[in-house]
VOBA-1610 file (N, C-alpha, C; in pm, whole numbers, padded with zeros to 5 digits, always signed):
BEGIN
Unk+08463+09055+08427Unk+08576+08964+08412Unk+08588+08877+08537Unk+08608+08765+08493Unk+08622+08651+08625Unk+08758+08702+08693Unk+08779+08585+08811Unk+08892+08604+08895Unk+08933+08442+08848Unk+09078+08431+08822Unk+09108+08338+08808Unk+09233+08318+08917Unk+09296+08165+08841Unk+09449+08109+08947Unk+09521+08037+08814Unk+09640+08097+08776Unk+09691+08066+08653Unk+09826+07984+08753Unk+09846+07823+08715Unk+09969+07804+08743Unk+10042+07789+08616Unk+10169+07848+08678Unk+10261+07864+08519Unk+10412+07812+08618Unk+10389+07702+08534Unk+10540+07653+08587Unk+10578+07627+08736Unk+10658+07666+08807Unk+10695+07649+08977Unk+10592+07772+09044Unk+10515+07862+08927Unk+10485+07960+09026Unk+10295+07956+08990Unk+10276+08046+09099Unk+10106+08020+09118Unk+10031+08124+09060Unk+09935+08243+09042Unk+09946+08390+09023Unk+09798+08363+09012Unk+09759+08465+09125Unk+09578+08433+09126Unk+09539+08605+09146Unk+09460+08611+09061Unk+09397+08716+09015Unk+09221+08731+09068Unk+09222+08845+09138Unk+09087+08847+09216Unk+09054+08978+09297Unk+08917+09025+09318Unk+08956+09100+09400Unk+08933+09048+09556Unk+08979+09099+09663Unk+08999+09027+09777Unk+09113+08961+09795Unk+09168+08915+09696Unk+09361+08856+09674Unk+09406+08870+09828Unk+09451+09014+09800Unk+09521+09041+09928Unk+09455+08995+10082Unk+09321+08983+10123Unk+09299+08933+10234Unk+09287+08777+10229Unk+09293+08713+10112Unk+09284+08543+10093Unk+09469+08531+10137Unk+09534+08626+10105Unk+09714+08608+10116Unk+09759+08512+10235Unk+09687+08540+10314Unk+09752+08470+10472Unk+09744+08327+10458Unk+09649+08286+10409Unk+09552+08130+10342Unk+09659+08077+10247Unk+09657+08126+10145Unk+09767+08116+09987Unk+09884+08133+10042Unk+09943+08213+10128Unk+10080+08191+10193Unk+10114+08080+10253Unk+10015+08031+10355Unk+10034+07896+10434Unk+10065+07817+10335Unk+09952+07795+10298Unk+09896+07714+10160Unk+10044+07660+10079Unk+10138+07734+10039Unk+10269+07773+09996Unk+10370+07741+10039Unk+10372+07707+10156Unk+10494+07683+10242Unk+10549+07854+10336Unk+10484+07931+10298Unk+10561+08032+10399Unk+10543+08078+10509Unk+10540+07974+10534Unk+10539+08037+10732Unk+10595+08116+10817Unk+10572+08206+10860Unk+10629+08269+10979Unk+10688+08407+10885Unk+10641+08379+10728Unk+10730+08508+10641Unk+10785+08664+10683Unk+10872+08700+10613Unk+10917+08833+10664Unk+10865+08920+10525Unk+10794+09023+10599Unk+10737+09117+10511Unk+10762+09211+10489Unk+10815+09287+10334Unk+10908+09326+10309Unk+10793+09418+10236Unk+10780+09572+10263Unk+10700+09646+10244Unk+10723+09791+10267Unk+10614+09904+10248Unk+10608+10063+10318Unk+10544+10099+10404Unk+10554+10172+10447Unk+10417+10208+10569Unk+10292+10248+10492Unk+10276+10307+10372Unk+10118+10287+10292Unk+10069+10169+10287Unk+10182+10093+10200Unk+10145+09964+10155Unk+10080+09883+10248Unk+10153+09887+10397Unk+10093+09799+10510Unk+09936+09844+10552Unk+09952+09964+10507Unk+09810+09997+10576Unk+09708+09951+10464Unk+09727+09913+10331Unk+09643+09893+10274Unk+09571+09735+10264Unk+09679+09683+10370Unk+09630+09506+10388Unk+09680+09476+10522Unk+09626+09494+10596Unk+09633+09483+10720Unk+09627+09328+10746Unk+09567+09260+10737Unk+09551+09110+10777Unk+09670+09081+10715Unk+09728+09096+10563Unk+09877+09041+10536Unk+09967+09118+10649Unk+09993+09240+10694Unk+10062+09291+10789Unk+10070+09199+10891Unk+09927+09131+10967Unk+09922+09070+11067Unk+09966+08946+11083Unk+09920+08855+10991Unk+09970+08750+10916Unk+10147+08703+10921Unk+10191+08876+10948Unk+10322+08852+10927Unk+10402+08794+11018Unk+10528+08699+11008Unk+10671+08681+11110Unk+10736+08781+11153Unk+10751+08870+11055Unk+10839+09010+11064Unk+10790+09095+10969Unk+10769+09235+10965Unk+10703+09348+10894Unk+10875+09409+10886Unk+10933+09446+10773Unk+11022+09542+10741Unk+11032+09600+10668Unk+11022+09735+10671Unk+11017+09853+10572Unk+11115+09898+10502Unk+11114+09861+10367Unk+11242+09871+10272Unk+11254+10055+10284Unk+11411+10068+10292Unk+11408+10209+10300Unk+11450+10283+10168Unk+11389+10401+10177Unk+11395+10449+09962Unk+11571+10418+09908Unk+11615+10450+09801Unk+11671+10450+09723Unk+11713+10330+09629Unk+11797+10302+09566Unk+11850+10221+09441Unk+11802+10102+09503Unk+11815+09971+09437Unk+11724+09811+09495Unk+11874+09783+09557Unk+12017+09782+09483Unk+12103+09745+09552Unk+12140+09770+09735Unk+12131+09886+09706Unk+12137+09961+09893Unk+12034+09903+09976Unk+11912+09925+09903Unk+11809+09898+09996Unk+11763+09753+10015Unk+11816+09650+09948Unk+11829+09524+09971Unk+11931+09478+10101Unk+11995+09564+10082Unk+12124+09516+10156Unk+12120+09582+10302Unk+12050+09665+10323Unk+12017+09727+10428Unk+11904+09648+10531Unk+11871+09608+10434Unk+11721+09472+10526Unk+11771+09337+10543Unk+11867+09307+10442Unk+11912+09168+10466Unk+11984+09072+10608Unk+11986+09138+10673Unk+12051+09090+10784Unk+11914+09109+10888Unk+11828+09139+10848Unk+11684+09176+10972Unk+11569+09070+10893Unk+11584+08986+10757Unk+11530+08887+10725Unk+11525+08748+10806Unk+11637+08728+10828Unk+11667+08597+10945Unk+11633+08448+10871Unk+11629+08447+10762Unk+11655+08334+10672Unk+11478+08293+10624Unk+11341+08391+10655Unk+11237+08376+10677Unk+11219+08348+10520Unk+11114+08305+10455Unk+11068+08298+10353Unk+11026+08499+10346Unk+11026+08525+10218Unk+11020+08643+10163Unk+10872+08714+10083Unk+10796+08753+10152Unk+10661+08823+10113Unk+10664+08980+10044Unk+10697+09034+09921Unk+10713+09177+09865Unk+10539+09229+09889Unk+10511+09332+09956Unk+10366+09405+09977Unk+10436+09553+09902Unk+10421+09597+09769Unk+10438+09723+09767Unk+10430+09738+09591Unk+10539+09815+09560Unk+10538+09858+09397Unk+10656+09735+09375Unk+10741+09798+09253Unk+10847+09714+09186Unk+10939+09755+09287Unk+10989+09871+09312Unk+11149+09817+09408Unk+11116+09746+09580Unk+11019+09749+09576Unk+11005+09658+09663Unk+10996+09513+09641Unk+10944+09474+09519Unk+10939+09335+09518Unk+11060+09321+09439Unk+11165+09420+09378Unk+11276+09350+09327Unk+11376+09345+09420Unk+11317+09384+09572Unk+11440+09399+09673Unk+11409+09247+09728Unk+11315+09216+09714Unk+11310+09092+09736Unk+11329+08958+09645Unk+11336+09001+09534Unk+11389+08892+09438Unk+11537+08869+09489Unk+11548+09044+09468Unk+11734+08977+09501Unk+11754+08941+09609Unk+11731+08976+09739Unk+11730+08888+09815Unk+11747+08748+09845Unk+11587+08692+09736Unk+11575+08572+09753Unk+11703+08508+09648Unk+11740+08577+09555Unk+11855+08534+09425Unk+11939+08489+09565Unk+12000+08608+09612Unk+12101+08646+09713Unk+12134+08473+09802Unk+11993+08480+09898Unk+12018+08392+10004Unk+11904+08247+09965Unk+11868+08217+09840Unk+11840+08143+09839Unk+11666+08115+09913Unk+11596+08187+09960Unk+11490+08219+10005Unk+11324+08252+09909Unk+11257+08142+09978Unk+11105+08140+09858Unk+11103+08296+09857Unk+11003+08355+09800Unk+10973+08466+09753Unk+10808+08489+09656Unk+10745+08576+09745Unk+10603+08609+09686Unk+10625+08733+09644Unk+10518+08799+09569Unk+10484+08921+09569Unk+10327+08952+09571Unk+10264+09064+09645Unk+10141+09144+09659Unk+10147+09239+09594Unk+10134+09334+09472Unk+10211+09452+09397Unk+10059+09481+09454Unk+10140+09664+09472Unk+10039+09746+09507Unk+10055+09884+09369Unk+10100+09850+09260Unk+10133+09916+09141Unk+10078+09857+09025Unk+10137+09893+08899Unk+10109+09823+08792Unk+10237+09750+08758Unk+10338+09781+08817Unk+10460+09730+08737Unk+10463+09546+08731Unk+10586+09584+08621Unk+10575+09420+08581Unk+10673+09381+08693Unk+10711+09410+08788Unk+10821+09294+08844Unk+10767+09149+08945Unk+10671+09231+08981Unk+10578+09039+08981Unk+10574+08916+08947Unk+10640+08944+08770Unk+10614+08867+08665Unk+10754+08873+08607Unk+10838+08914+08625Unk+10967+08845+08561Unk+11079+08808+08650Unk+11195+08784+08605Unk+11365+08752+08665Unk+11408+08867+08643Unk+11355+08981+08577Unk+11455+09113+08622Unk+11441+09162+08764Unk+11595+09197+08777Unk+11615+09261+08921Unk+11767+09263+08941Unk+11789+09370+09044Unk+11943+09354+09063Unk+11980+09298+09183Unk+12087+09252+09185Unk+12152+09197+09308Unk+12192+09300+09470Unk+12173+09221+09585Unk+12202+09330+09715Unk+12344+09390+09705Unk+12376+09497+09756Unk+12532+09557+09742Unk+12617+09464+09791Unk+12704+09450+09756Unk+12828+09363+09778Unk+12774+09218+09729Unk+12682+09186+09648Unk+12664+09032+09633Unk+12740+09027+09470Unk+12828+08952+09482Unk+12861+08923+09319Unk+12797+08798+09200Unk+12778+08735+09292Unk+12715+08601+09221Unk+12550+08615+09170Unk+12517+08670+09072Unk+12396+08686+09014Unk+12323+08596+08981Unk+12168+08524+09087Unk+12093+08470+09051Unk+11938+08486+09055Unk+11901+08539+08929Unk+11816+08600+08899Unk+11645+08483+08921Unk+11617+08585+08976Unk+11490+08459+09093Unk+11303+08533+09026Unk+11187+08489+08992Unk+11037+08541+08982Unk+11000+08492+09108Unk+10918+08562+09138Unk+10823+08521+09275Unk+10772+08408+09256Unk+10747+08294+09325Unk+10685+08184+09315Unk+10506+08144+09319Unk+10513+08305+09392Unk+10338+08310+09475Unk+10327+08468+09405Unk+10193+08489+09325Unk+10174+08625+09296Unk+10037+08628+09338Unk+10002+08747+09398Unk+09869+08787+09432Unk+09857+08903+09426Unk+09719+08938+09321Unk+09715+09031+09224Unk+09599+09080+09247Unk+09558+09159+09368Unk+09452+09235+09391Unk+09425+09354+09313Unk+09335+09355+09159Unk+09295+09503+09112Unk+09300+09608+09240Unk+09231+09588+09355Unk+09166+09724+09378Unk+09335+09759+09508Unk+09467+09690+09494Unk+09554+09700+09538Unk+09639+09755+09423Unk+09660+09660+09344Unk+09774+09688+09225Unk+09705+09812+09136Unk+09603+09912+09154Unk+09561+09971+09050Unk+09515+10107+09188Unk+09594+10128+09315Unk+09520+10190+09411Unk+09581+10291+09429Unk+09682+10374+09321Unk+09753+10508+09318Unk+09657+10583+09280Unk+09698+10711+09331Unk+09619+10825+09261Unk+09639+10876+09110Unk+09554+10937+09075Unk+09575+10911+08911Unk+09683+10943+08826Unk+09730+11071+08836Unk+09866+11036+08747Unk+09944+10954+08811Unk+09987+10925+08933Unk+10101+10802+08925Unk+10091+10646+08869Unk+09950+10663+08899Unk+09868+10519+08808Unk+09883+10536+08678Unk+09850+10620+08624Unk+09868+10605+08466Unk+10036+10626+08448Unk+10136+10687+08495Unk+10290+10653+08465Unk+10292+10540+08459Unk+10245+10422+08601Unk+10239+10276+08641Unk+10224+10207+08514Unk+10075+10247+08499Unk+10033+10228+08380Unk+10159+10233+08204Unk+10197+10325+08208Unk+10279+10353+08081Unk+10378+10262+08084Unk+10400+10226+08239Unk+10551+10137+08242Unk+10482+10018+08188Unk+10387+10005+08259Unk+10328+09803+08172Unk+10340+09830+08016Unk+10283+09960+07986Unk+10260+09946+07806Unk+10406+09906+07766Unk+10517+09956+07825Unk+10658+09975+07765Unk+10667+09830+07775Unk+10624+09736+07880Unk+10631+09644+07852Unk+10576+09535+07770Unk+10431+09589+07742Unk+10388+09483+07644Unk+10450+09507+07491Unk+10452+09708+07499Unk+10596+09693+07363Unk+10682+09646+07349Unk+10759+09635+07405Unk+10874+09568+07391Unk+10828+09436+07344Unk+10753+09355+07461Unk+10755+09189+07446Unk+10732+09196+07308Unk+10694+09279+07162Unk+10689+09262+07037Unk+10763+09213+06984Unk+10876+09279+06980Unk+10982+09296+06926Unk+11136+09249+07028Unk+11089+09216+07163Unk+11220+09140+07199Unk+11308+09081+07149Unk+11432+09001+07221Unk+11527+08901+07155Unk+11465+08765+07148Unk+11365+08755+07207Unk+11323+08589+07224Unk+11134+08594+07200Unk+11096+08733+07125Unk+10952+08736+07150Unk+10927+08595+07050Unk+10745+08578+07074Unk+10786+08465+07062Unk+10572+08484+07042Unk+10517+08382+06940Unk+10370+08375+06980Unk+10281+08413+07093Unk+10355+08335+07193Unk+10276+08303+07338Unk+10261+08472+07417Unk+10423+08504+07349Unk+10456+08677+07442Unk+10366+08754+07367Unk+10358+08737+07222Unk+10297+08861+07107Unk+10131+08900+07183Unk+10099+08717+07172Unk+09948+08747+07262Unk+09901+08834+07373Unk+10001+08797+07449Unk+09973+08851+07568Unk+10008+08978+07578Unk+10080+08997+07520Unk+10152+09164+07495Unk+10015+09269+07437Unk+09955+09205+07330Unk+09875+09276+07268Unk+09753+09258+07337Unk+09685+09216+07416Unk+09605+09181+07502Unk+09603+09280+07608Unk+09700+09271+07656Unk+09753+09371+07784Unk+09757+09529+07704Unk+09795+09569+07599Unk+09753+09660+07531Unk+09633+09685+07540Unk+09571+09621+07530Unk+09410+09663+07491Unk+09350+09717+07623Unk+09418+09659+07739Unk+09352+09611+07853Unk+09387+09801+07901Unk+09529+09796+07894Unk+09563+09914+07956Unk+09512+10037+07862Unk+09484+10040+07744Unk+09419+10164+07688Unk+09308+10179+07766Unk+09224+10088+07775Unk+09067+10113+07872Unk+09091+10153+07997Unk+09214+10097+08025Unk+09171+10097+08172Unk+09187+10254+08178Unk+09300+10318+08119Unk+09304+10462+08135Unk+09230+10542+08115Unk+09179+10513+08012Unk+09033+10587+07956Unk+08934+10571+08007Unk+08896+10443+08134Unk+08760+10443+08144Unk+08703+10525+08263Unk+08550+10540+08279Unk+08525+10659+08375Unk+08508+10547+08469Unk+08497+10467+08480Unk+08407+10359+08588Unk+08536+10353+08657Unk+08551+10326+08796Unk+08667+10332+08870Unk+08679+10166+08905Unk+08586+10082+08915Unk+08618+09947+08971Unk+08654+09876+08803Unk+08590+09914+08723Unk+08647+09880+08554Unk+08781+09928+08523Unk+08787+10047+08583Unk+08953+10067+08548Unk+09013+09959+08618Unk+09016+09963+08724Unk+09081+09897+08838Unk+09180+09727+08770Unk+09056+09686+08729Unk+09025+09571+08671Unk+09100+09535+08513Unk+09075+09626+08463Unk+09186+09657+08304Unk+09331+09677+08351Unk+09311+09759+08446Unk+09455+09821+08437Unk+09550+09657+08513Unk+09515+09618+08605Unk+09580+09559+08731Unk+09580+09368+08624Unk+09514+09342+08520Unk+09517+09262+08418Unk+09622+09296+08295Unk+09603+09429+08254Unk+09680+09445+08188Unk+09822+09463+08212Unk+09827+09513+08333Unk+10011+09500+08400Unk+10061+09287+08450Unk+09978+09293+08453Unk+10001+09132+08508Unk+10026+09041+08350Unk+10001+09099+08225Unk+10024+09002+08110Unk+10109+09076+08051Unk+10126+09182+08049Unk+10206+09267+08013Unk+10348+09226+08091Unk+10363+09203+08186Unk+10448+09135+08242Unk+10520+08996+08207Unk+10430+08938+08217Unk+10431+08792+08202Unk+10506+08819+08028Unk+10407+08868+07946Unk+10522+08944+07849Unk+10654+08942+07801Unk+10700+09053+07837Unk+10837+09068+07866Unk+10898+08990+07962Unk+10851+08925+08045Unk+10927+08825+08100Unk+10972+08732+08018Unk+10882+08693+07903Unk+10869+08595+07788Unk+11007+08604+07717Unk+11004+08763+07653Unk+11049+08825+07526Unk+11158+08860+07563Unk+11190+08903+07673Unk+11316+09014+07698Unk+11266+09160+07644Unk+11407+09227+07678Unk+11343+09360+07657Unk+11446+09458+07552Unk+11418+09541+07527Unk+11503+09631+07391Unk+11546+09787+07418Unk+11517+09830+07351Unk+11557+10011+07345Unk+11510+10098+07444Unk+11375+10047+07459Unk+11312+10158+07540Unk+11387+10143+07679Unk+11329+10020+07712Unk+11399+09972+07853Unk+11581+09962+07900Unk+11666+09951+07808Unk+11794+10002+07760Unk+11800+10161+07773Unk+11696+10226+07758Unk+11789+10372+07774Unk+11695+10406+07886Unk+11543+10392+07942Unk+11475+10379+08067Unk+11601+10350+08207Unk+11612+10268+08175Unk+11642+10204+08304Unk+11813+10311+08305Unk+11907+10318+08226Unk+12038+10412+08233Unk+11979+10549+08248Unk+11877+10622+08201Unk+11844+10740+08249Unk+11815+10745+08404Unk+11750+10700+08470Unk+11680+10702+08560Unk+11814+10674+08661Unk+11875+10584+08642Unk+12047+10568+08722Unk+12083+10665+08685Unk+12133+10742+08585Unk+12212+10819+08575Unk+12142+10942+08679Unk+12004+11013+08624Unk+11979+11137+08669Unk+11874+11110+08808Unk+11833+10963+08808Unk+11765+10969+08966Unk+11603+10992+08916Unk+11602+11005+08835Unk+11449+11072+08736Unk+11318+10969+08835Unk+11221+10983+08850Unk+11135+10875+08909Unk+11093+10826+08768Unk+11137+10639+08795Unk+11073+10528+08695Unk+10985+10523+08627Unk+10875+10498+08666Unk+10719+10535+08595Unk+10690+10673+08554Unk+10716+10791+08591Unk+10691+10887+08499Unk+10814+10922+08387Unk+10931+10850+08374Unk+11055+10895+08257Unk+11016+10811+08218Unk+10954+10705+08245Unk+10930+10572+08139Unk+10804+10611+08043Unk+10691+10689+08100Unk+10568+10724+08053Unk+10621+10845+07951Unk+10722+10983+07946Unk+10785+11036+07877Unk+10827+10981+07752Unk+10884+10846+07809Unk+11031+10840+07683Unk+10948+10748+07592Unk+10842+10684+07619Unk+10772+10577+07566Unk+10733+10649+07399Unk+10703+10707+07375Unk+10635+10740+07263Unk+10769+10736+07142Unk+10889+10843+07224Unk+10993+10845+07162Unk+11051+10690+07093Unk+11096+10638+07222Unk+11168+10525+07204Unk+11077+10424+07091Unk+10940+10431+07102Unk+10879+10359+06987Unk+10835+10487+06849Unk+10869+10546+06833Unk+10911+10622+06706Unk+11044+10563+06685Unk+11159+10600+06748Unk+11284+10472+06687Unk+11293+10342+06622Unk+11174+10267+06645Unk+11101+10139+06669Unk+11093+10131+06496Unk+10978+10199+06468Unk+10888+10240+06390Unk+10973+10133+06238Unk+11055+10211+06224Unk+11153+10117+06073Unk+11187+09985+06099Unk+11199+09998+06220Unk+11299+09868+06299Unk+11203+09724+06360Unk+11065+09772+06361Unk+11002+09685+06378Unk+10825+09711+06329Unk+10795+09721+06204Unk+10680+09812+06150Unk+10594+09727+06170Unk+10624+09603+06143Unk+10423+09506+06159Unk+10394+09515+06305Unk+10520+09468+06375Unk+10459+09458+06536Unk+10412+09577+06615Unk+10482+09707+06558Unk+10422+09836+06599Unk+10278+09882+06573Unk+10240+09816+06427Unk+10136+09812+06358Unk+09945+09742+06457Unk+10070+09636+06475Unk+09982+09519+06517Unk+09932+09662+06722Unk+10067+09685+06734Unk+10041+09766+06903Unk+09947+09893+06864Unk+09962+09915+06773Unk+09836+10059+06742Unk+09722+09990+06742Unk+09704+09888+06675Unk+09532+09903+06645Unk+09526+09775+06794Unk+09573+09721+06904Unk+09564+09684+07023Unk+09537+09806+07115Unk+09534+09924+07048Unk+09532+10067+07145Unk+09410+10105+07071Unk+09342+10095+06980Unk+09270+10135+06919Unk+09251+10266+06850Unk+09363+10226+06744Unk+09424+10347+06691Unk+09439+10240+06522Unk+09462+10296+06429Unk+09488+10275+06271Unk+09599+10196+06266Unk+09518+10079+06218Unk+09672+09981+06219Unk+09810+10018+06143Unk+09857+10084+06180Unk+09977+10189+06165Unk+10102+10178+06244Unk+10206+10152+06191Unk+10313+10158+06272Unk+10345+10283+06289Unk+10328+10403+06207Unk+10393+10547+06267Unk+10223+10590+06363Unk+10107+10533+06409Unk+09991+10556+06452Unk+10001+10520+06621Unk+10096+10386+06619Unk+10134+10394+06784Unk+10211+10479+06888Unk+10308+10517+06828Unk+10356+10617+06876Unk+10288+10757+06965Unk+10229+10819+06849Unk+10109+10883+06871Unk+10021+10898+06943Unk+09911+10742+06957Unk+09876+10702+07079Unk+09917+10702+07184Unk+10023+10629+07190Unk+10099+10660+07314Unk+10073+10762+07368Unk+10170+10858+07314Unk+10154+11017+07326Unk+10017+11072+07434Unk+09924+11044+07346Unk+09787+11028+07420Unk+09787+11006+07545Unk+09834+10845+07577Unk+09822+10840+07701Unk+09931+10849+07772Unk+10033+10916+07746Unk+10135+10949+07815Unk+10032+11038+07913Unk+10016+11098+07838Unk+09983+11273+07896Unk+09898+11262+07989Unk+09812+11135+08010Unk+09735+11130+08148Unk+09827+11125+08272Unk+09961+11135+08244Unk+10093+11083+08329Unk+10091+11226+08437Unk+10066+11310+08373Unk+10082+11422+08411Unk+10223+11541+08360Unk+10320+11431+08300Unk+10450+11470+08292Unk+10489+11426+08088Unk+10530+11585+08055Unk+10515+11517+07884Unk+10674+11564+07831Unk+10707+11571+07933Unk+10923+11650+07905Unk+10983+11584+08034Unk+11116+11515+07992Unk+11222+11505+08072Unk+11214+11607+08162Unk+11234+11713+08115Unk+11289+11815+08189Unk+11180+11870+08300Unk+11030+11830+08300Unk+10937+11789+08389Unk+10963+11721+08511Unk+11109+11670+08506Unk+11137+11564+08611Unk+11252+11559+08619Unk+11338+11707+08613Unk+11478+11764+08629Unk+11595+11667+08576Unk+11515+11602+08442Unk+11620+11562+08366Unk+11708+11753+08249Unk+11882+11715+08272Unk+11881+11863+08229Unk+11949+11837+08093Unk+12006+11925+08009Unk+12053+11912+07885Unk+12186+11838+07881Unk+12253+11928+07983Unk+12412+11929+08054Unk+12428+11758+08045Unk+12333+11658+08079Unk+12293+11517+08140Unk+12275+11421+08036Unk+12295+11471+07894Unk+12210+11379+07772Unk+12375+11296+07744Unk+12484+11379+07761Unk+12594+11344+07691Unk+12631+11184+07790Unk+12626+11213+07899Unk+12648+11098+08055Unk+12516+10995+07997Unk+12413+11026+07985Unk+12372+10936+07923Unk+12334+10841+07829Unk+12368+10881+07724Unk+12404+10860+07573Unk+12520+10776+07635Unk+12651+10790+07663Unk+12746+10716+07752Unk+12729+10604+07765Unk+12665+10609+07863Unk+12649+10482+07947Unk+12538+10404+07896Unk+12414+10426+07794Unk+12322+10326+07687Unk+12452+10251+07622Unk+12537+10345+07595Unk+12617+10250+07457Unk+12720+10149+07536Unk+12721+10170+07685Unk+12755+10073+07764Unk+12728+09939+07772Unk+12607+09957+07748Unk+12541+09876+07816Unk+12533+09719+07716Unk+12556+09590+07718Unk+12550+09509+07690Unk+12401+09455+07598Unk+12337+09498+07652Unk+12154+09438+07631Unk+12096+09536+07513Unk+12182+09652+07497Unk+12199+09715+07386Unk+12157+09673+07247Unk+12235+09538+07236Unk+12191+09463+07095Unk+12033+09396+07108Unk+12019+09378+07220Unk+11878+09305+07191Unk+11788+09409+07094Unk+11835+09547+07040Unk+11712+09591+06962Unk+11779+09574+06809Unk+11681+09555+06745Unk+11716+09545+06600Unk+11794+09669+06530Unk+11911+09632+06482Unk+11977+09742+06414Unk+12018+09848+06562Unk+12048+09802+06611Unk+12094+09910+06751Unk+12145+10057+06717Unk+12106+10163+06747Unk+12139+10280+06732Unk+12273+10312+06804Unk+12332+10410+06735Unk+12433+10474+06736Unk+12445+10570+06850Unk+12560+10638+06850Unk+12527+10775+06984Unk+12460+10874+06903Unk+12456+10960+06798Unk+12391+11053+06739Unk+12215+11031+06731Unk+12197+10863+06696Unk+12082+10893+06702Unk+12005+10884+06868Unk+12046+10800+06978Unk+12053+10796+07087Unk+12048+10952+07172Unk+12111+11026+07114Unk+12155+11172+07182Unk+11982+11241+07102Unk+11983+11216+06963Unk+11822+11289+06916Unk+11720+11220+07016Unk+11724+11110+06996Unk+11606+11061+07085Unk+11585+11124+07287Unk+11704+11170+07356Unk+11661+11163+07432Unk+11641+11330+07406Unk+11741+11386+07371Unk+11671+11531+07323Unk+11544+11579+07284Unk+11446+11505+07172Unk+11373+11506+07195Unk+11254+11504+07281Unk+11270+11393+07388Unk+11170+11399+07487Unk+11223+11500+07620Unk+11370+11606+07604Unk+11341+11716+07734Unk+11240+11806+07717
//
């Protein structure tokens, strides 16, 4: 597979391997001079010339994107904004850049989609929500695909959730269906394959359209009760997302049968809408983790969360929106 440079709109997104050491070049190149680099201490070590490259190196510190946005924001100094890491690192920098108005790249050293969309939350205490994509993406396979294997394949499960969804979103749409099912294909191989620079290469493609995706489409059920579990019980992202995935598209199944249809045989499975699910299943399990309760989600916890899904506004984006009874089976099922 070639290395390409896709411009889409205000933003750039070049796909290659070596990405990350061309970054310093493509940053100038960009307008960001003197950037503040907003990263981990792995992450830095895995691109040293972007480290060097840098105005300021600052290490986002763990928890929720709100806290940890807001904890760096005053050590930014108005610099243009460089994300080197997974998703809460580059969504600490979206909001940021939402926040103060500041360009914004990302280097993902994951599979996740936040590279590629306007989701993200705002720094603590900011009320005015303006939801910002990186302008500059640089998408090094042998970076974005450089976890060890089960956390890569969770990584992994989170892109699939996303090219599912982009199916059946509020706004999916031709352009998203493509790419959604594409990125399907991409990420079944990549998990399955033995070749390590071929995985690399599937996987770190397939999170990057898979993205682009759901950025397209918006998002539905899965990601609606994903994202409130994980607040509620603290669960780590990519492996409750790799769990709940199979479930949440068994819910799917009535509610959206051709496009589920169409995501099985993109997995290479029987063009079947009750056949994706299944699959999934499959590659959940390279996750390492196949129960909630694998990841001290507890029983006591389903009622608080069931709760707060039916809270939630974005709720309707899925067709025929479920109820609390069936909401409470579904997460029951996957402890």
């Amino acid at each position: 597979m070639r290395d390409f440079t896709w411009i889409d709109g205000e933003r750039l997104i070049r796909f290659a391997r070596g990405a990350a050491d061309e970054a310093p070049s493509l940053l100038a190149q960009r307008g960001f001079d003197g950037f503040a680099l907003l990263t981990t201490e792995r992450a830095a070590l895995q691109a040293p010339a972007l480290a060097g490259a840098a105005g300021s190196v600052l290490h986002v510190p763990d928890g929720p994107v709100p806290e940890a946005a807001a904890a760096v924001r005053s050590e930014v100094g108005g610099r243009p904004l460089v994300a080197l890491g997974g998703g809460r690192v580059i969504d600490v920098a979206k909001g940021l850049s939402g926040a103060d108005g500041l360009a914004c790249a990302a280097v993902p050293t994951t599979l996740s989609g936040a590279p590629m969309t306007r989701f993200h939350r705002m720094p603590a205490g900011v009320d005015d929500w303006r939801l910002v994509r990186p302008s500059l993406v640089l998408a090094d396979p042998d970076l974005a695909a450089s976890q060890p294997p089960e956390p890569r394949a969770a990584s992994a499960m989170n892109a699939l959730a996303h090219a599912a969804e982009a199916l059946y979103g509020p706004v999916a749409n031709p352009v998203s269906e493509l790419a959604a099912l594409r990125a399907a294909s991409r990420l079944a191989h990549g998990l399955e394959s033995r070749d390590e620079a071929d995985a690399r290469l599937a996987l770190a493609l397939g999170a990057i359209l898979a993205g682009y995706a759901v950025g397209s489409a918006g998002f539905a059920l899965h990601h609606v009760v994903g994202q409130t579990l994980v607040r509620v019980t603290g669960a780590p992202h990519a492996r409750a997302y790799a769990v709940l995935l199979p479930h949440t598209l068994r819910a799917m199944v009535p509610r959206a049968p051709e496009q589920l249809a169409q995501l099985a045989e993109a997995l290479g499975a029987e063009r079947r809408a009750e056949a994706a699910p299944d699959r999934v299943a499959e590659l959940a399990a390279l996750s390492g983790a196949t129960a909630l309760s694998d990841l001290g989600v507890r029983a006591d916890q389903v009622d608080a969360i069931v709760g707060a899904v039916l809270e939630r506004p974005d709720l309707v984006n899925t067709p025929d929106p479920p109820d609390a009874a069936e909401l409470r089976r579904l997460i029951e099922a996957a402890l």
